[in-house]
C-alpha positions in Angstrom: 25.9 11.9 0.1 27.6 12.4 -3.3 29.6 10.0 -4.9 31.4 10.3 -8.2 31.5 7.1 -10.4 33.7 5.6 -13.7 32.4 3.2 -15.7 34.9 0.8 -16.1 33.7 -1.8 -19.1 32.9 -4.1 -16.0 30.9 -2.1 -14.0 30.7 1.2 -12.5 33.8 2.4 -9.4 34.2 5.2 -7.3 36.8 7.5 -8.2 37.8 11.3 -6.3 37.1 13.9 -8.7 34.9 14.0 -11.9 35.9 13.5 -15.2 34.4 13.1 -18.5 31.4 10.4 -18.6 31.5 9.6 -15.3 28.4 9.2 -12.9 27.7 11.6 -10.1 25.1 9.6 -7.8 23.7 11.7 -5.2 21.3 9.8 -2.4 20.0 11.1 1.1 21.3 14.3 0.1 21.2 17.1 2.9 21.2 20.8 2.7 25.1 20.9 1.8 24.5 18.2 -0.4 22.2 20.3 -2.4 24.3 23.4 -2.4 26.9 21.5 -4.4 25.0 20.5 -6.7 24.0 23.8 -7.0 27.0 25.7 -7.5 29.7 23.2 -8.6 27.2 21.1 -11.0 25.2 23.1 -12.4 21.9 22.0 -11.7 18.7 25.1 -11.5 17.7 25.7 -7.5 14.1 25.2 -8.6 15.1 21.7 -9.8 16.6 20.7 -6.8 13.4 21.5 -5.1 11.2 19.4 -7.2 13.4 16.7 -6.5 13.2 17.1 -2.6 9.2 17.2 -3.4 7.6 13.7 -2.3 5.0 14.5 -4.6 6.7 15.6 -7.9 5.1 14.3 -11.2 7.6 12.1 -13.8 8.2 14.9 -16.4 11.4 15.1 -18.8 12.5 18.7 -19.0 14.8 20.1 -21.7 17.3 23.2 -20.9 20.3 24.7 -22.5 23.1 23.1 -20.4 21.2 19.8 -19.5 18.1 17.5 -19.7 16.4 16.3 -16.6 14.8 13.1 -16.7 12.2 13.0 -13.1 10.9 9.4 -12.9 9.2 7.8 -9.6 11.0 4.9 -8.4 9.9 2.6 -5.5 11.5 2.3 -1.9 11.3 0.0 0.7 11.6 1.5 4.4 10.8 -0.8 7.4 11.1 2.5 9.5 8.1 4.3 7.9 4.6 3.5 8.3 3.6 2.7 5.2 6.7 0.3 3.5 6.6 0.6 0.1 6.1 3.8 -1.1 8.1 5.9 -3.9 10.0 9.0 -5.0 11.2 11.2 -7.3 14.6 10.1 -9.1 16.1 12.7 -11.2 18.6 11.9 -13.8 20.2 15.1 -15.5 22.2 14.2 -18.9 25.2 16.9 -19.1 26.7 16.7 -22.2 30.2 15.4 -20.2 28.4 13.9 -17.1 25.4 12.2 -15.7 24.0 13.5 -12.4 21.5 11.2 -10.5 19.8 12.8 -7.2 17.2 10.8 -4.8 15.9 11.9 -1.3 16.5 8.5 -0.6 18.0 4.9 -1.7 16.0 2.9 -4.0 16.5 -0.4 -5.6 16.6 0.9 -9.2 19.7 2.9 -8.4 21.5 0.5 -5.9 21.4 -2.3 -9.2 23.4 0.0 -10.9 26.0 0.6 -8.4 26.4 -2.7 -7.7 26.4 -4.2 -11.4 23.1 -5.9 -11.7 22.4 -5.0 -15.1 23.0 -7.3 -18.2 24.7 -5.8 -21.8 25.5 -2.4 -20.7 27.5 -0.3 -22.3 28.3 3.3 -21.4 28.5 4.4 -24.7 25.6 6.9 -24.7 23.6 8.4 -21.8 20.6 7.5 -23.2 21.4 3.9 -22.5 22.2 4.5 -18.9 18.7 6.3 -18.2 16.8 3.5 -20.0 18.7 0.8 -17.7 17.7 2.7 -14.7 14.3 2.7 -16.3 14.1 -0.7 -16.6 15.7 -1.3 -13.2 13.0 0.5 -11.6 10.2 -2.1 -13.5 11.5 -4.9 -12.1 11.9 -3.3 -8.8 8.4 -2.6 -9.5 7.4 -6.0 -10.8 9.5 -7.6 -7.7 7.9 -5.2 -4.9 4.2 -6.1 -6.0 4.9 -9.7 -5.7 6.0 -8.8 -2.0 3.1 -6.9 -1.6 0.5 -9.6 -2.8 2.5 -12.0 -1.0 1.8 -10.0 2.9 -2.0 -9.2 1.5 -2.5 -13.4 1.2 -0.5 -13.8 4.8 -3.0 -11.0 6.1 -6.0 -12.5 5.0 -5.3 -16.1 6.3 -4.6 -14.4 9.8 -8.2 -12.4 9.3 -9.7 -15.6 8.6 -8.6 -17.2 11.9 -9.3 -14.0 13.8 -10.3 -10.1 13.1 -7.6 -8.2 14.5 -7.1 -4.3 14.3 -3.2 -5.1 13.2 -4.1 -7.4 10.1 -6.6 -4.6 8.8 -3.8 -1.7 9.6 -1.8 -4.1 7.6 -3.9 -4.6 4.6 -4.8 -0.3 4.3 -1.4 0.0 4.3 -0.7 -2.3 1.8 -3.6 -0.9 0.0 -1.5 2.7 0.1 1.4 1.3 -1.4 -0.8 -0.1 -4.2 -2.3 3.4 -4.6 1.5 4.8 -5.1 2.2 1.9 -7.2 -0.6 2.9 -9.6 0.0 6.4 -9.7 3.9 6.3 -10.0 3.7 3.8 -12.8 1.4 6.0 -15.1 3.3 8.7 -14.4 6.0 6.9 -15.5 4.6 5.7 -18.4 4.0 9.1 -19.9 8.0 9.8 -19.9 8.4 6.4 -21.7 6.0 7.7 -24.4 7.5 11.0 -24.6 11.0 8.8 -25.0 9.5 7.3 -27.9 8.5 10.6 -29.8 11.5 12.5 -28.2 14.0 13.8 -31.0 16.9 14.7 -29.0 17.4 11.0 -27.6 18.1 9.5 -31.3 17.9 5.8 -29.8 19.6 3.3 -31.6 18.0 -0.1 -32.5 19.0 -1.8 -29.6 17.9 1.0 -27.3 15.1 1.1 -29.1 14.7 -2.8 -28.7 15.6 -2.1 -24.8 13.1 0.7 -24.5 10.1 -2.0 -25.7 11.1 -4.3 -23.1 11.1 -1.4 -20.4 7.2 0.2 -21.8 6.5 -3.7 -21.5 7.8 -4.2 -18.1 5.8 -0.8 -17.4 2.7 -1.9 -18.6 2.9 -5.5 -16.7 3.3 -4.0 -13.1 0.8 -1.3 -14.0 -1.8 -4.0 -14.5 -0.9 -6.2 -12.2 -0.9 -3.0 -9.4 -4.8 -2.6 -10.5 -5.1 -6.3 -10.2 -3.7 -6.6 -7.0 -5.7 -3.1 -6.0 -8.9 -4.4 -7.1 -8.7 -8.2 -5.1 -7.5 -6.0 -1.6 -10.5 -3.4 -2.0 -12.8 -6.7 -2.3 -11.4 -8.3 0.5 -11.3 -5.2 2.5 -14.6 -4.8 2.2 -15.9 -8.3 2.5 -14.2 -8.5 6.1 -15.8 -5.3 6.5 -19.2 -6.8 5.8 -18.1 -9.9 8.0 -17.3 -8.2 11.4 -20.8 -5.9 10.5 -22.8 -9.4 10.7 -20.5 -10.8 13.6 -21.4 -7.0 16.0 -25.3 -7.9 14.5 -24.8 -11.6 15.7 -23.5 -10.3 19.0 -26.3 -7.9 19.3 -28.6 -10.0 18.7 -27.6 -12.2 21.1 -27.8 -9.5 23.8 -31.2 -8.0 22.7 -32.5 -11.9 23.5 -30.3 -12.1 27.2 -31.8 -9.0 27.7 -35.8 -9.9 27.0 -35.3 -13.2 28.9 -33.9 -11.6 32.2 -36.6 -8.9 31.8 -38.7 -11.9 32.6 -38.2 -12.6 35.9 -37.1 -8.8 36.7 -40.6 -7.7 35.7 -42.4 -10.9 37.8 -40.1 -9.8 41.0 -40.9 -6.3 40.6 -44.5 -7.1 41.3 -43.7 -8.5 44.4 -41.8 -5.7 45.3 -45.3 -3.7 45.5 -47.1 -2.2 48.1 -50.6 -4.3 47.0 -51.6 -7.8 47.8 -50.3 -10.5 45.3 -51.1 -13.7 45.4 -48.8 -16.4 47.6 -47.1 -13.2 49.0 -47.8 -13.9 52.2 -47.0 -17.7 52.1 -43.7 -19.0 53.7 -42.8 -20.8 50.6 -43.9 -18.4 48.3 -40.1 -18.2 46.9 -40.4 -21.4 45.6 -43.9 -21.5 43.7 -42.0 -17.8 42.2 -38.9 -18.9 41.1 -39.8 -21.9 39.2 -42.3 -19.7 37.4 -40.1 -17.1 36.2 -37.6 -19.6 35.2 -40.2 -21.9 32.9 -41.6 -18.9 31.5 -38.1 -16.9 30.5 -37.7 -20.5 29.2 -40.3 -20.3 27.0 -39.8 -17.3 25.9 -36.1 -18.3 24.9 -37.8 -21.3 22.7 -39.9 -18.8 21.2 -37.0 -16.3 20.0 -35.1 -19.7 19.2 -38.0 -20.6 16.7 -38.2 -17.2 15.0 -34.5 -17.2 14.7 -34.5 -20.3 13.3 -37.0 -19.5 11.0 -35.7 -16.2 9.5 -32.2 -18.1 8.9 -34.2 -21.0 6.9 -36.2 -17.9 4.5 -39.5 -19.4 6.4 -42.3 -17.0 7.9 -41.2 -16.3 11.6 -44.3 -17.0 14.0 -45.4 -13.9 15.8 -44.6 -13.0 19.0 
């Protein structure tokens, strides 16, 4: 969907056709969508196709009718598997129009239609792309406190009980992270190439607004590898914890096991064609099932002791 857009000295409105400095946003744009853009605005076919890449690199590119700012900005999707993830945002400066295109809606873009931005002015393009810029921080900055916020719910629910949903949840958390990280350095690189960038000529407050955007950069940069490095630890101390609760388990059977072999054994002998002793006598079931019972019993005090004794660090006795 395309949508043409005036900035008004109060915020940005729709308006019908385009005119000078306006704000062509284009979102969840579809195949007619794109030939539009193509023909009536302007923009290269190869272009386009980066943009529909889920994979394209943050890049600024510099051509003779425009410049094309690609930045990765995040998205939040309950429909998809993983929720957080992100995507290429292009921003292409014309020098009578700006043209925004997204595969899909992101918070960075959707704070700008709807005026969440404090002491813009519409005065140069350059201030527009370093607002969206500094949207998509904070949407950065906002979406990592929501992710550390499910990874600590997560973990208390491991805690109580190992379930195959709560460790679904945290590796896809830990996914989002991965984009997170990625995205953000990418990102980083344009706002350096901002910096030395000649054609931009940022004035002292845009300069002064692109600090404040390479800082908000930075922060959710760390705090991503922060947040990165605390899930891969817990995800791999529950990963040693249900690796000693199968052992404990196993364990457990291997010593059911030896004491029923116990009696099996004694009752296979019975079950021989060769004379045993009390075989023959009418209460012979008796004298035999006591036996096998105190001696699987003693054999359960003597895997008792030896467990007992490897837990304390002692010498286990020999069976």
């Amino acid at each position: 969907m395309i949508v043409v857009r005036e900035y008004s000295g109060r915020g940005f409105v729709e308006r019908e056709d385009v005119c000078d400095g306006c704000w062509v946003d284009a979102r969840t744009v579809n195949n007619t969508d794109l030939v539009r853009l193509e023909k009536e605005f302007g923009i290269s076919q190869e272009l386009l196709t980066d943009l529909m890449d889920a994979d394209e690199q943050s890049r600024i590119e510099q051509e003779d009718e425009y410049t094309a700012f690609i930045v990765r900005v995040p998205v939040y999707d309950l429909s998809m598997e993983i929720v957080y993830y992100t995507v290429p945002l292009g921003i292409v400066l014309f020098p009578d129009k700006i043209i925004t295109v997204c595969q899909s809606s992101s918070t960075a873009i959707d704070d700008m239609v709807n005026n969440r931005f404090r002491g813009f002015q519409m005065k140069k393009q350059s201030a527009f792309v370093l607002h969206v810029l500094g949207r998509a921080a904070s949407a950065y900055l906002k979406a990592l406190k929501e992710l550390n916020r499910n990874a600590n719910n997560t973990e208390l629910e491991l805690r109580k009980s190992v379930q195959n949903r709560e460790l679904i949840q945290l590796l896809s958390i830990q996914k989002s992270l991965v984009y997170f990280t990625t995205s953000l350095k990418a990102n980083a690189l344009v706002l350096e190439k901002m910096q030395k960038s000649p054609f931009l000529r940022l004035k002292e407050e845009e300069q002064d607004l692109l600090d404040d955007v390479i800082t908000d950069n930075i922060q959710a940069t760390e705090m991503a590898n922060i947040y990165s490095s605390i899930l891969t630890g817990t995800m791999d101390a529950f990963a040693s914890v249900i690796s000693n609760n199968m052992n404990i388990v196993m364990k457990r059977l291997a010593i059911i096991n030896i004491v029923l072999m116990i009696p099996t054994l004694i009752y296979s002998f019975y079950g021989m064609n060769v004379d045993l002793p009390f075989q023959r006598h009418p209460l012979a079931l008796l004298f035999i099932l006591p036996l096998s019972l105190a001696i699987s019993a003693v054999g359960v005090l003597i895997l008792n002791s030896n467990s007992s004794a490897a837990k304390r660090g002692g010498p286990a006795r020999r069976i």
